[in-house]
TITOR-50591 format. One line per 5 residues: number of its first residue (from 1); their letters; for each residue x, y, z of N, C-alpha, C. Coordinates in steps of 0.001 Angstrom, whole numbers, plus 500000, padded with zeros to 6 digits. Atoms other than C-alpha are relative to their C-alpha. Last residue first. Layout:
BEGIN
NUM = A = X/Y/Z/X/Y/Z/X/Y/Z  ...
This chain:
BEGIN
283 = XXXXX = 500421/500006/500907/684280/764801/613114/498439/500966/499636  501423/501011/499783/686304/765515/615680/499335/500579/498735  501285/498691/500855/689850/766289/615320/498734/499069/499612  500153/500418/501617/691987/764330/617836/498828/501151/499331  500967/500795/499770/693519/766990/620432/499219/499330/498257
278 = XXXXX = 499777/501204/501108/696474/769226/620769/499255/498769/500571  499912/501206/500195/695436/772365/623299/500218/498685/498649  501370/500780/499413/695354/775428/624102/499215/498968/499824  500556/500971/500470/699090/776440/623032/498773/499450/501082  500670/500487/499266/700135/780398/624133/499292/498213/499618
273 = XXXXX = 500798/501194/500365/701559/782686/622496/500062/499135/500751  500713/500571/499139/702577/786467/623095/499817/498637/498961  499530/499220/498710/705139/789275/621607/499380/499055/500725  501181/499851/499370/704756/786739/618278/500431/500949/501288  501087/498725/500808/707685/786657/616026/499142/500597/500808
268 = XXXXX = 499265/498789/500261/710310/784415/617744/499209/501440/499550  499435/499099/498410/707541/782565/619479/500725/501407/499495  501534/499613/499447/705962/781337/615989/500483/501310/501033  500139/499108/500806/709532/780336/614771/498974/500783/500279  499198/499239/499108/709220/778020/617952/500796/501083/499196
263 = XXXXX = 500569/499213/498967/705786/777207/616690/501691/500462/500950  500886/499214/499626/706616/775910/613903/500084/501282/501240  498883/499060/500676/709926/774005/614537/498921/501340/499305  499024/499284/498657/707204/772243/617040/500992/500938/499408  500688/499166/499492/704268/771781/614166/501339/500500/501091
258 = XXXXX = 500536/498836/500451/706620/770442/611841/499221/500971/500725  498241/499494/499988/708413/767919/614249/499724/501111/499336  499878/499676/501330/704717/766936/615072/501413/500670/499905  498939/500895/499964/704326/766499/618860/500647/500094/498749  498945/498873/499518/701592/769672/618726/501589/499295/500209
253 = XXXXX = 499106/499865/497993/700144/767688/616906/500604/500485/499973  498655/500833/499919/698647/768744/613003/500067/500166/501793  499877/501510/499636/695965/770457/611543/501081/499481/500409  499358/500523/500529/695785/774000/612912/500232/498293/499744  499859/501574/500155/693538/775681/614418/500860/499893/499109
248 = XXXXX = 499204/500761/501144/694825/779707/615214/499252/498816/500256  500506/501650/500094/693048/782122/617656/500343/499511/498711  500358/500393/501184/694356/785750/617127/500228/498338/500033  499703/501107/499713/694664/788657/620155/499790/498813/498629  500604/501738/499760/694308/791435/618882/500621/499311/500069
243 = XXXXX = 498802/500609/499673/695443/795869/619155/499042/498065/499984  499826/499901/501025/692954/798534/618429/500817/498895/499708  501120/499788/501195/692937/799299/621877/500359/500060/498844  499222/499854/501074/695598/797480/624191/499027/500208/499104  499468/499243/499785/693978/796975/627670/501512/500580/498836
238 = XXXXX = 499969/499004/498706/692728/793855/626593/500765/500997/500360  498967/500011/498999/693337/792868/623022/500002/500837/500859  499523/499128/499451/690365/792376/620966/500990/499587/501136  501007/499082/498755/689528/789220/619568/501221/500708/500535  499633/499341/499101/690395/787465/616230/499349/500828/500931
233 = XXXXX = 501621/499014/499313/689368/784126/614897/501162/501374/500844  498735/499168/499289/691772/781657/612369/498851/501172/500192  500637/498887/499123/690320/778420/611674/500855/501335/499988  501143/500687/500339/691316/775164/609449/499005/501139/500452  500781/499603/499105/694731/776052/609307/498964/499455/499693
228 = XXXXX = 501580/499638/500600/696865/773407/606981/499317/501130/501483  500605/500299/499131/700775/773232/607909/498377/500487/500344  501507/500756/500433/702566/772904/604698/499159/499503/500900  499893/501038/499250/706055/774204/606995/498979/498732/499216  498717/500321/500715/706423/777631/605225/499569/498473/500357
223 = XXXXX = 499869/500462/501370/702923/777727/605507/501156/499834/499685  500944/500713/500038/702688/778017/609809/500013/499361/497913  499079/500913/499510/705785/780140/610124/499219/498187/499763  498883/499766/500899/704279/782378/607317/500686/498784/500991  500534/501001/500575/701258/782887/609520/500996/499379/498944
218 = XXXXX = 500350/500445/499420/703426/785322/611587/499503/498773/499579  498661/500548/499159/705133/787035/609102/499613/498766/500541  499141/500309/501116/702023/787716/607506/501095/499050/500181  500726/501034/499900/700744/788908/610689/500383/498672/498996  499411/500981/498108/703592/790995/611671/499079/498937/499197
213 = XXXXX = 499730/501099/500514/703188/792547/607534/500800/498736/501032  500341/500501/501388/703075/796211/608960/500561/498574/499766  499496/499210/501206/703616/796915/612276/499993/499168/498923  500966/499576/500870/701497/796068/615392/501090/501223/498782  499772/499026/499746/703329/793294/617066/499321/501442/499294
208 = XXXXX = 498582/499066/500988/701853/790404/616966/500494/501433/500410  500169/498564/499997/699526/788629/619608/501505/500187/499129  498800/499248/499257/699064/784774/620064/499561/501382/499342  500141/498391/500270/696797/781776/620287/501026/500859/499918  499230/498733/499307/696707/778374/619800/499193/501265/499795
203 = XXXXX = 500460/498827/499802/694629/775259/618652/501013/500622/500845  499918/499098/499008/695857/772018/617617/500091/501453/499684  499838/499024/499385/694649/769263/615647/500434/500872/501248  499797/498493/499276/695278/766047/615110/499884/501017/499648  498956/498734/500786/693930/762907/612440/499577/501365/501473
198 = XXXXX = 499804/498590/500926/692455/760471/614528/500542/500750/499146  498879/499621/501274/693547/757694/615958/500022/500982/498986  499692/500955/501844/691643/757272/618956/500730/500605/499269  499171/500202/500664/691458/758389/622958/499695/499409/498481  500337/500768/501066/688980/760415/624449/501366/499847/499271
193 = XXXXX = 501008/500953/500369/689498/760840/627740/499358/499687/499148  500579/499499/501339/693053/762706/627965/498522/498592/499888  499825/500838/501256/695088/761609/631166/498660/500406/499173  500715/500277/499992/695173/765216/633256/500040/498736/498596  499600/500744/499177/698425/767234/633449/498832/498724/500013
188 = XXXXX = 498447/500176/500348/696717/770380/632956/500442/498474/500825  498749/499346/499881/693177/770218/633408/500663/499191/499994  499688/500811/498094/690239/768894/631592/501472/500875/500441  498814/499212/499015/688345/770862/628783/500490/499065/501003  500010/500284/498578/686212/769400/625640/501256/500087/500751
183 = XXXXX = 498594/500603/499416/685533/771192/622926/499751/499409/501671  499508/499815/498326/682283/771861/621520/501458/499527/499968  498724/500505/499451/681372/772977/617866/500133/499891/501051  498860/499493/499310/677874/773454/616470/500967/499195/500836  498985/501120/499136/676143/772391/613459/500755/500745/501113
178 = XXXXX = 499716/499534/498583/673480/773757/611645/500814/499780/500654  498517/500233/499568/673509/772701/607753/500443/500735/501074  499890/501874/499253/669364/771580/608083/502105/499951/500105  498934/499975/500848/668944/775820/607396/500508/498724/500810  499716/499637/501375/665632/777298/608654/501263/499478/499258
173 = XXXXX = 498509/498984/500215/665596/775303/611851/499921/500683/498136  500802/498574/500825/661813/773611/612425/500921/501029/499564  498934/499454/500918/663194/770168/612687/499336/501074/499482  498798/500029/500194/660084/768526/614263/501002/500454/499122  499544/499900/501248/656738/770060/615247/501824/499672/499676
168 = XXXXX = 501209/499338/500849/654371/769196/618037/500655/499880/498035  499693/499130/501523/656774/767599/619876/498816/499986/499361  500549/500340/501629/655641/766465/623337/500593/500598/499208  500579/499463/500485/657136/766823/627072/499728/499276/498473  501705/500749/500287/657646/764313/629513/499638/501307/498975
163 = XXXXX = 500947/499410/498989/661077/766357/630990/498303/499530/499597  499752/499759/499065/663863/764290/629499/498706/500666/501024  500260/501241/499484/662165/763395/626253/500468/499929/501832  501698/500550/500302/661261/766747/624899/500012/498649/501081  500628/498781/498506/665112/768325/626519/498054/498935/499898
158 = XXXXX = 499311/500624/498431/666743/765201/624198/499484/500553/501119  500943/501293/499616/664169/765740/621208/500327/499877/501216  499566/501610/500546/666099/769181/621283/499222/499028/500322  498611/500852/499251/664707/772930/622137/500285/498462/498778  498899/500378/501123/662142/775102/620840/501538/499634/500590
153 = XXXXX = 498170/500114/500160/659511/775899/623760/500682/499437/498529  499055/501156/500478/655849/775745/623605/501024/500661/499736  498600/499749/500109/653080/777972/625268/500850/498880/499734  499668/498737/500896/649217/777870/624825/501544/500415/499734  499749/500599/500962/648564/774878/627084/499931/500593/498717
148 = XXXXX = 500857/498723/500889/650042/776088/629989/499812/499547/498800  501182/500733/500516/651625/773326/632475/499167/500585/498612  501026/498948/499988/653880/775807/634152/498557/499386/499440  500499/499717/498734/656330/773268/635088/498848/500902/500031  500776/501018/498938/656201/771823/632067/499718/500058/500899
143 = XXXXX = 500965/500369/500590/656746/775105/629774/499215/498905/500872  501629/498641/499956/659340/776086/632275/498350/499091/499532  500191/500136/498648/661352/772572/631618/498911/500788/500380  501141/501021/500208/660658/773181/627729/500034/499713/501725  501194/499060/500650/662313/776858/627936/498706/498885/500514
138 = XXXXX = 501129/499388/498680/664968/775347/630117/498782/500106/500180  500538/501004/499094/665948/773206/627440/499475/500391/501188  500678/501045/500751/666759/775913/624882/499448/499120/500942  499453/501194/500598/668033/778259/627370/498923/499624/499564  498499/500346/499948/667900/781631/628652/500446/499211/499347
133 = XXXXX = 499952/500670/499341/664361/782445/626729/501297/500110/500843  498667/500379/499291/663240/784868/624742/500367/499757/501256  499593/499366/498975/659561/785174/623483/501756/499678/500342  499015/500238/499581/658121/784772/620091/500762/500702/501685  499502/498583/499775/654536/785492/619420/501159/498992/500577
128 = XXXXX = 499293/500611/499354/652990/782807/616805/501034/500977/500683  500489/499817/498462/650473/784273/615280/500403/499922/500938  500408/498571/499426/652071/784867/611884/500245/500058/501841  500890/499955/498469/653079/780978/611567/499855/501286/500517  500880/500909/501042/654866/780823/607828/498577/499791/501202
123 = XXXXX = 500529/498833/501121/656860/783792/608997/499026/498648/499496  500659/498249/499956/657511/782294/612054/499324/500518/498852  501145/500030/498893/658755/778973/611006/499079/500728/500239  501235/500683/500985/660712/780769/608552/499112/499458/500405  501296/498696/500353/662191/782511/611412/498957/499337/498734
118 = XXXXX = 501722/500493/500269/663399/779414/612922/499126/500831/499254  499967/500609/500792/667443/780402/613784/498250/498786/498789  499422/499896/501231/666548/783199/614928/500423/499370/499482  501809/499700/500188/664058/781473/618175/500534/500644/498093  500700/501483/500860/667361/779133/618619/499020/500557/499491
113 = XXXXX = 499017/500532/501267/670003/782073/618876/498920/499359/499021  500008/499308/500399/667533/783877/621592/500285/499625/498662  498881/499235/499780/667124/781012/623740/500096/501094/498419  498192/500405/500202/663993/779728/623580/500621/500825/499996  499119/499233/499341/659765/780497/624217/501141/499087/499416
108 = XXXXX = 498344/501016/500592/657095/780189/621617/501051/500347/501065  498751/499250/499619/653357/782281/622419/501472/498490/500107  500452/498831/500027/649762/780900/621295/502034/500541/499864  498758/498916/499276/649959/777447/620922/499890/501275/499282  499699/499173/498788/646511/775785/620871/501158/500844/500524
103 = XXXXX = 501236/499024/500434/646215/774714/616903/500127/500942/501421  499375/498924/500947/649716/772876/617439/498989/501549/500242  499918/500088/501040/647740/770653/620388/500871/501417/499087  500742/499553/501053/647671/770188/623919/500300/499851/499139  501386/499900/500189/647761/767215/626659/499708/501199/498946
98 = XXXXX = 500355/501123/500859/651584/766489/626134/498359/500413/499295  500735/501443/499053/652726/769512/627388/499464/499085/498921  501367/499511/499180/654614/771496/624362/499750/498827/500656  499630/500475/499528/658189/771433/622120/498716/500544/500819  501339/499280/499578/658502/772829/618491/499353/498878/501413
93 = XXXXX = 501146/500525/499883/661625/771213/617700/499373/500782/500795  500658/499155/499161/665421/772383/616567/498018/499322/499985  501049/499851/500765/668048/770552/615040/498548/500185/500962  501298/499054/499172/671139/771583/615915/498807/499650/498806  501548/499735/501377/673521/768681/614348/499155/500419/500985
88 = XXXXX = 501246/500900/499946/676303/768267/617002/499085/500764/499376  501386/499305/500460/680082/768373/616420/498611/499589/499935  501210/500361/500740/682727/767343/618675/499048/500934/499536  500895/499433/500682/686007/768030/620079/498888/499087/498932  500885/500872/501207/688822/766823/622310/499152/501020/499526
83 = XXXXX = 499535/501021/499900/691554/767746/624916/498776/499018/498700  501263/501091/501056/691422/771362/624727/500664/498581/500271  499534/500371/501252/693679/772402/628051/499064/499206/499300  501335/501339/499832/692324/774120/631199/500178/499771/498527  499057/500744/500615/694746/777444/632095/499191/498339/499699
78 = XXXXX = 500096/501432/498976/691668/779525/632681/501297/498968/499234  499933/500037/499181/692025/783050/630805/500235/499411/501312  499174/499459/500082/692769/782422/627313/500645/500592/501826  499190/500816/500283/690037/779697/627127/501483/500867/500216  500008/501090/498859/687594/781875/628816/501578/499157/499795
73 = XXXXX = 499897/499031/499151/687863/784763/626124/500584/498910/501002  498497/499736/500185/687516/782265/623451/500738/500612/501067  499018/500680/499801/684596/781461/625829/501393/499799/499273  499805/500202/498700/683102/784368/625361/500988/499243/500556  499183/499343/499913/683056/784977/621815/500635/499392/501571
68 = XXXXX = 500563/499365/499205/681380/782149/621018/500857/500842/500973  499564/500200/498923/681705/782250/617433/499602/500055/501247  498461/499940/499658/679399/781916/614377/500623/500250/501242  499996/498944/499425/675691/782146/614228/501723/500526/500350  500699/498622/500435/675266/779964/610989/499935/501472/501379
63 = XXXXX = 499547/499540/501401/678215/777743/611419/498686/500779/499601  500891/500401/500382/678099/777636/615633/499839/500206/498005  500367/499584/501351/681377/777993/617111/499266/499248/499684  498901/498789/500338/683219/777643/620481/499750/500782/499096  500199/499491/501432/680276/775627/622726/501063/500727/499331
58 = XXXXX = 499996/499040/499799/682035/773778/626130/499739/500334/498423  499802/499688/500960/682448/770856/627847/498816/501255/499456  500662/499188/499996/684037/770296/631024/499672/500081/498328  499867/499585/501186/686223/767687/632867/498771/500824/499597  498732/500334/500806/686771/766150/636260/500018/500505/498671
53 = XXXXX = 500564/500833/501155/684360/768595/638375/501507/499273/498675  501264/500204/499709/685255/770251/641619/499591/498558/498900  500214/500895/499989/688722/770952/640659/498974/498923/500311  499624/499921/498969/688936/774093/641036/500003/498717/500238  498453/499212/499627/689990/775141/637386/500325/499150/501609
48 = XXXXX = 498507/500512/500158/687032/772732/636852/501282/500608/500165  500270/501666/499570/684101/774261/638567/501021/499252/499308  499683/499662/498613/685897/778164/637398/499930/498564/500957  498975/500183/500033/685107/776962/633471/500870/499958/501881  499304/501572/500791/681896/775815/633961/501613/500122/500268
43 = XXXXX = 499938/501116/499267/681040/778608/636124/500724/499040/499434  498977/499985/498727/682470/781024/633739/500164/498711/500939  498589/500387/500692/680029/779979/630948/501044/499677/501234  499088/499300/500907/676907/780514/633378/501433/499045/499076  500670/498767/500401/674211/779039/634955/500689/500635/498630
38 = XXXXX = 499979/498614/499998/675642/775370/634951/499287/501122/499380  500475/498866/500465/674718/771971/634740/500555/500799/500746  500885/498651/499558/676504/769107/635838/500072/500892/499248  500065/498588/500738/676520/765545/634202/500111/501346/501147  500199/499305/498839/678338/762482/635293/499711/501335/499873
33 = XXXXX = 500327/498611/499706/679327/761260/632213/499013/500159/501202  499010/499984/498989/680323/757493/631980/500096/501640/500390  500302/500274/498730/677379/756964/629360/501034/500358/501880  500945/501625/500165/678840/758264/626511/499291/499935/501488  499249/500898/498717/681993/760704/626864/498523/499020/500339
28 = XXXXX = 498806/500794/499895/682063/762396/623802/500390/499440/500962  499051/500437/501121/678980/762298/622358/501412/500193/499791  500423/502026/500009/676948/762113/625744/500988/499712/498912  499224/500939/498961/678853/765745/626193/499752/498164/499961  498629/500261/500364/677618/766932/623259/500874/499750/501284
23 = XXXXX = 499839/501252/501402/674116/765995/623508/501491/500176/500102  499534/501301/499345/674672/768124/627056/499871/498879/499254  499069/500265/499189/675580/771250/625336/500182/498272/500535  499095/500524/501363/672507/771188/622820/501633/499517/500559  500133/498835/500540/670067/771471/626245/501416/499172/499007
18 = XXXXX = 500957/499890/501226/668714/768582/627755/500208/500905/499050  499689/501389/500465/669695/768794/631252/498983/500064/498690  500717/500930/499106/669829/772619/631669/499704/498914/499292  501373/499887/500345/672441/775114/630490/499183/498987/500798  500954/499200/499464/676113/775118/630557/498476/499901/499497
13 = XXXXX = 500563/498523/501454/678329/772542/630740/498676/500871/500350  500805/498834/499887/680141/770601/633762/499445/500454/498367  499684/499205/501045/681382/766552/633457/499372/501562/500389  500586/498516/499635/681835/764829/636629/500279/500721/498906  499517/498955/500168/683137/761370/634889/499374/501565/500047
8 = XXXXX = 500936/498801/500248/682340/758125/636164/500571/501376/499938  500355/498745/498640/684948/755832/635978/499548/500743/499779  500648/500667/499170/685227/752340/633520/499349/501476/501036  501413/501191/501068/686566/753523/630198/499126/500013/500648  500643/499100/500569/689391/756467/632126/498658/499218/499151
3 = XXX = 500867/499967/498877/690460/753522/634701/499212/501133/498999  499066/499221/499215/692144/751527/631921/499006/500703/500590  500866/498816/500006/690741/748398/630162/500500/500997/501041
């Protein structure tokens, strides 16, 4: 058994214990997680650059609210290599002190994403005044600390059971195919803590040049080869208006004799690229 099975692992994500982030940290590192919370994205990423915390995980894409811009952003900025990924079924709960009832909630608090992903809820519950939250799990922390028995949060069973609160109402999400994506970050150089057999992926990035049929070109190094994408996201290119940057998945390692004669056809084309990591592909 090797020291990555047995050793507690300072994980960072953002939000508060209980929030959709830290299901996906239990689901890829189990008990041997060592959780911290963070305010922000940044933090997360900045607490591991510095080494504070041994690994980090992190939202990228939700399939009904789609990307998070941000941390594409992050990932391009912090040298801190994907090293895994998981997906976790958002399923959302109507979340109050123990001592009241459905009939007594007046006002709903959560994070902005979670209160739109519920509207049917809403619309089937007039009365019910929506407020915005920071976080899903905060909302229900608040709620307990405040005691109030007119206000309920929309978070996870995991935030309900963590802070003594109640469910009133389970799985209130308008659309049961919710799912969002984390990756998980460690730095460079760093033995990889989830190991299995997977089928690989790896994620890049890069920048073309901006004349006709670059991109083309570009993705062209990727199909000559029968090398499946699975993703492809673009974001503005700093101090270059009009101009993107262009997040690639791809199935295959980056060890792959196809993916490496790839990507060094890739280079020739690209003015920029960049590999952010080759990791198993989570299910």
């Amino acid at each position: 058994m090797g020291w990555w099975q047995v050793k507690s692992v300072r994980t960072a994500f953002q939000g508060e214990l209980g929030a959709f982030s830290h299901m996906a940290v239990q689901q890829l590192l189990g008990k041997r997680a060592q959780v911290i919370p963070c305010e922000r994205f940044e933090q997360v990423f900045r607490l591991l650059a510095k080494g504070e915390v041994d690994a980090a995980v992190v939202p990228i894409e939700n399939t009904l609210h789609g990307s998070v811009h941000e941390n594409y952003d992050h990932l391009l900025q912090f040298d801190l290599p994907i090293t895994a990924e998981t997906s976790v079924r958002i399923i959302h709960n109507l979340i109050a002190i123990p001592s009241t009832s459905f009939k007594k909630i007046e006002s709903v608090y959560s994070h902005p994403v979670a209160l739109n992903q519920c509207l049917n809820f809403f619309a089937a519950h007039p009365h019910l005044q929506r407020i915005p939250f920071y976080d899903t799990a905060g909302s229900v922390k608040m709620v307990m600390n405040e005691r109030r028995p007119t206000a309920a949060a929309i978070a996870s069973s995991m935030a309900a059971e963590i802070y003594g609160a109640k469910i009133l109402k389970r799985s209130i999400e308008d659309d049961r195919q919710n799912f969002t994506r984390f990756f998980l970050l460690q730095r460079p150089g760093d033995k990889p803590l989830v190991q299995t057999r997977a089928e690989r992926k790896t994620s890049l990035v890069f920048s073309t040049r901006n004349t006709p049929g670059s991109l083309f070109r570009a993705l062209s190094a990727l199909a000559l080869r029968d090398l499946n994408l699975t993703k492809i996201e673009s974001r503005p290119l700093r101090g270059k208006p009009w101009e993107y940057l262009f997040y690639v998945d791809v199935v295959a390692d980056v060890a792959d004799p196809r993916m490496r004669k790839a990507l060094g056809h890739l280079e020739e084309l690209a003015d920029f690229l960049k590999v952010l990591g080759s990791y198993p592909r989570g299910k």
